[in-house]
C-alpha positions as CSV (number, residue, x, y, z in Angstrom):
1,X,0.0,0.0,0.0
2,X,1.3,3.2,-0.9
3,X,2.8,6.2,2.2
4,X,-0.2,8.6,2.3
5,X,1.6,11.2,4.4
6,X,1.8,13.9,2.1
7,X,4.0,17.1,2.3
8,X,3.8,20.2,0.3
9,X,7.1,19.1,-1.7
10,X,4.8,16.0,-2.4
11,X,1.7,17.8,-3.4
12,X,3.6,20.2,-5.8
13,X,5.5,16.9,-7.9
14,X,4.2,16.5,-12.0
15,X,2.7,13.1,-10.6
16,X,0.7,13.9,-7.8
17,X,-3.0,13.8,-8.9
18,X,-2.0,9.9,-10.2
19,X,-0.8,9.7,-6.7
20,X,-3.3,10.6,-5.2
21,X,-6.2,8.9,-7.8
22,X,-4.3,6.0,-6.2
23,X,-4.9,6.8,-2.3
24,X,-8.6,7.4,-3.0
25,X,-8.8,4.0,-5.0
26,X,-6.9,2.2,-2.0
27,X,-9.4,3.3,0.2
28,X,-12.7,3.4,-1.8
29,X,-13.6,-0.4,-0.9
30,X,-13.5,0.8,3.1
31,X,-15.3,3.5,2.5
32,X,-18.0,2.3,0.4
33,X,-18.1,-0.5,3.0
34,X,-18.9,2.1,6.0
35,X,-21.3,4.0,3.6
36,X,-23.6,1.0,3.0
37,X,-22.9,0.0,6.7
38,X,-24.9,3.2,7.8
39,X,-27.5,3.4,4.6
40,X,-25.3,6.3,3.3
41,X,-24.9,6.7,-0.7
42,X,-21.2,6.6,-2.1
């Protein structure tokens, strides 16, 4: 699984947003998960 502590040096690198398309992927089974879990729409 990829480091998701992000600094401003990180945020401000050519390839952030793919970075970070792949943090919200990692996480989007959990949080779909907790959404269904408490009849919330994802």
């Amino acid at each position: 699984m990829p480091e998701t502590s992000l600094s401003q040096k990180d945020v401000f690198q050519p390839n952030f947003m793919k970075e970070y398309a792949s943090y919200c992927r990692a996480g989007a089974a959990l949080v779909s998960f907790l959404c269904e879990s408490l009849d919330l729409p994802f």
